[in-house]
Kinemage of the C-alpha trace (Angstrom):
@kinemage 1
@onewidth
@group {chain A} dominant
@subgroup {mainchain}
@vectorlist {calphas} color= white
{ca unk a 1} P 12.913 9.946 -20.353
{ca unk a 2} L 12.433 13.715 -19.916
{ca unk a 3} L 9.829 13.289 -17.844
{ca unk a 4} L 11.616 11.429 -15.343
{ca unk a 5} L 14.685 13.442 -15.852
{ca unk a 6} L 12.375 16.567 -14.831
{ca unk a 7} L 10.615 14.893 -12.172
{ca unk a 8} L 14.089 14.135 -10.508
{ca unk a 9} L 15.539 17.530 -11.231
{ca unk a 10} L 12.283 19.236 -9.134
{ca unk a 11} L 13.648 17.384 -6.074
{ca unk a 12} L 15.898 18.492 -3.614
{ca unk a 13} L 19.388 17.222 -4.928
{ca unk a 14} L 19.987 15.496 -1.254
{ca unk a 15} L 16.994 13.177 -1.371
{ca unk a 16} L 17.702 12.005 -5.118
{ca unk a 17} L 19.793 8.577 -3.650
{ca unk a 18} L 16.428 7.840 -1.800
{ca unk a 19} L 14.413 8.831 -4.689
{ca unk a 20} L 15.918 6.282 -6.647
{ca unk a 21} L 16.194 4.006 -3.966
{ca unk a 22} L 12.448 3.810 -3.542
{ca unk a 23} L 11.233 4.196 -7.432
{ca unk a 24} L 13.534 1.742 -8.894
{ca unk a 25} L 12.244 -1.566 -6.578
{ca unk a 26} L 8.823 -0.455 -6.710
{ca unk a 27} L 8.991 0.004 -10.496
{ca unk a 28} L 10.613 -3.277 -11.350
{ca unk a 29} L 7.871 -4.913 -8.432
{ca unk a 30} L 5.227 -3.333 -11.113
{ca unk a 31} L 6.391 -5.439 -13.604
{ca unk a 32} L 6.298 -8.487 -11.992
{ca unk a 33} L 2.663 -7.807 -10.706
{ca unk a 34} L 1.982 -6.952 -14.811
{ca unk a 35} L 3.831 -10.302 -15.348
{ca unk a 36} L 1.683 -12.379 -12.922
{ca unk a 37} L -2.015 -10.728 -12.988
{ca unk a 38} L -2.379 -9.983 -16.585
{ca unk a 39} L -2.574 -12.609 -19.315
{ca unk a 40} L 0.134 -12.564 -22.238
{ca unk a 41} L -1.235 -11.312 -24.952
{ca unk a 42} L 0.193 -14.098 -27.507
{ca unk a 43} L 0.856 -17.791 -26.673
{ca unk a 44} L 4.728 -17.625 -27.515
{ca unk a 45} L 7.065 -14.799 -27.390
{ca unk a 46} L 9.157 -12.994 -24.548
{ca unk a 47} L 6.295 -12.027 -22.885
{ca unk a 48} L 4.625 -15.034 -22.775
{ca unk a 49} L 7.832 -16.801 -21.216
{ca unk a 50} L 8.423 -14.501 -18.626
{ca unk a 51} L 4.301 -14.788 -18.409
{ca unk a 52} L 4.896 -18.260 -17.079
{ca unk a 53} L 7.661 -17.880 -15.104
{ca unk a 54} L 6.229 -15.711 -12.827
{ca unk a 55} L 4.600 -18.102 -9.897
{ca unk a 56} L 2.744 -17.121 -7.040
{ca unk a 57} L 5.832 -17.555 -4.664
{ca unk a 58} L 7.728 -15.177 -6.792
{ca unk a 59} L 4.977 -12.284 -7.020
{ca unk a 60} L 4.937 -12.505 -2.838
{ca unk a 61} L 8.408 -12.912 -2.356
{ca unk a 62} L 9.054 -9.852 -4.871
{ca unk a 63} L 6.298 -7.829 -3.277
{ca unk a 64} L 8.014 -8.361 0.448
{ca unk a 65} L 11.525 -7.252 -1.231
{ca unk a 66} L 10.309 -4.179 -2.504
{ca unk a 67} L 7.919 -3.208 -0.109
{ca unk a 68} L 10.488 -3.740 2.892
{ca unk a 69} L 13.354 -1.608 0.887
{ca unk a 70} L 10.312 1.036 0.645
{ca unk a 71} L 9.488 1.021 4.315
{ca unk a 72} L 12.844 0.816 5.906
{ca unk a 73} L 14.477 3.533 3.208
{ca unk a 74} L 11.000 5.714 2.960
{ca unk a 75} L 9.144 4.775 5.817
{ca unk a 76} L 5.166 6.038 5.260
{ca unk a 77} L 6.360 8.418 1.981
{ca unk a 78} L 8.267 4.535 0.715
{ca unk a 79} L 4.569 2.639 1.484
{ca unk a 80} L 2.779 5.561 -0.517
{ca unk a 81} L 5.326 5.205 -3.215
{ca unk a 82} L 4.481 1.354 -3.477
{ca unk a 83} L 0.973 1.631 -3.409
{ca unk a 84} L 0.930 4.175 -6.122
{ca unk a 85} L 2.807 1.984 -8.352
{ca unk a 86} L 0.528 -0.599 -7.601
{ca unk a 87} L -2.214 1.124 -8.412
{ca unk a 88} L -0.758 2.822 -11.701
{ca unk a 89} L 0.359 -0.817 -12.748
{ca unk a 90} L -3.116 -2.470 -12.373
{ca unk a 91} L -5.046 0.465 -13.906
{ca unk a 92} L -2.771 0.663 -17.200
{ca unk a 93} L -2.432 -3.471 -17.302
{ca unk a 94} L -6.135 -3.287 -17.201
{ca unk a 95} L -6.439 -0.693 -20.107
{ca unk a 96} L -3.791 -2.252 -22.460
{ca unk a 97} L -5.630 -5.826 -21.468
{ca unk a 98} L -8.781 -4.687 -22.661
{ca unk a 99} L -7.477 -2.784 -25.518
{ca unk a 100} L -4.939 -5.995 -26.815
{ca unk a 101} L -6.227 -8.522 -25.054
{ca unk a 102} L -2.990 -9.313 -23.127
{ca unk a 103} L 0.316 -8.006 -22.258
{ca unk a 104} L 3.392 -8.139 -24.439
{ca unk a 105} L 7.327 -7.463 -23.612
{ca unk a 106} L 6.884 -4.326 -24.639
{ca unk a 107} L 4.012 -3.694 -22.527
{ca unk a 108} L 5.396 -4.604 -19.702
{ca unk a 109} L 8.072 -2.631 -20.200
{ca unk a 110} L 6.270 0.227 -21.187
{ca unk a 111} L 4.575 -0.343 -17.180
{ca unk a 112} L 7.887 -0.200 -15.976
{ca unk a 113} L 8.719 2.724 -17.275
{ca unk a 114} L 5.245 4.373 -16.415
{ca unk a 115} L 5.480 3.004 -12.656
{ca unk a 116} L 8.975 4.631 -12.107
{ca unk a 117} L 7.375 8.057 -13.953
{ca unk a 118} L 4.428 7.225 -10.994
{ca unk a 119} L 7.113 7.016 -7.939
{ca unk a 120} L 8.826 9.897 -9.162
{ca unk a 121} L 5.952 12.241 -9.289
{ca unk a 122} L 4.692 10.455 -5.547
{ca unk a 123} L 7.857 11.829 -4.447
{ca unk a 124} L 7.340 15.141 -5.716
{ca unk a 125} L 4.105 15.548 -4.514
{ca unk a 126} L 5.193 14.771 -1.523
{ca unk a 127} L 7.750 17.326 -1.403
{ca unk a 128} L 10.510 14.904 -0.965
């Protein structure tokens, strides 16, 4: 939480509303890619349920939502902001895969929070 609280307060005040605008989609879109990609890392639980909930159809129809609200809000800074949470949700899905064999609730929510850290610092990088 402090993290993203100082990642937002190094932006310029004006450009928090599209800040936020272009983390929060991306990081719940994260989650969903977690939720479809990655196995569940027990047979029953919350993560396993929302495991097989998750269809093909939704995954694309999630990824068009968020990456449209990144392009039209962001335009090339809102498509560098999706691929890096992309990219930060497949690498840590693959390390806590590896390391528990699956994804849990927590893990997923635990990307979630990591992929809004990721748009965050995008942004500031970026000078937003």
């Amino acid at each position: 939480m402090l993290l993203k609280f100082a990642l937002l307060a190094s932006l310029r005040v004006h450009t928090l509303p599209l800040a936020l605008l272009l983390a929060l989609p991306s990081a719940r879109w994260a989650m969903v890619l977690a939720l479809r990609v990655f196995p569940a890392a027990r047979p029953t639980g919350l993560g396993a349920a929302f495991h097989q909930a998750v269809t093909t159809k939704r995954l694309v129809l999630t990824a068009i939502v968020a990456l449209a609200i990144a392009l039209v809000a962001g335009q090339f800074t809102g498509l560098m902001v999706w691929a890096t949470v992309s990219m930060t949700t497949v690498v840590l899905g693959f390390l806590i895969t590896r390391s528990l064999g699956g994804l849990t609730g927590d893990s997923y929510g635990a990307i979630e929070e990591m992929a809004e850290v990721a748009a965050l610092l995008a942004l500031v990088i970026a000078h937003l």
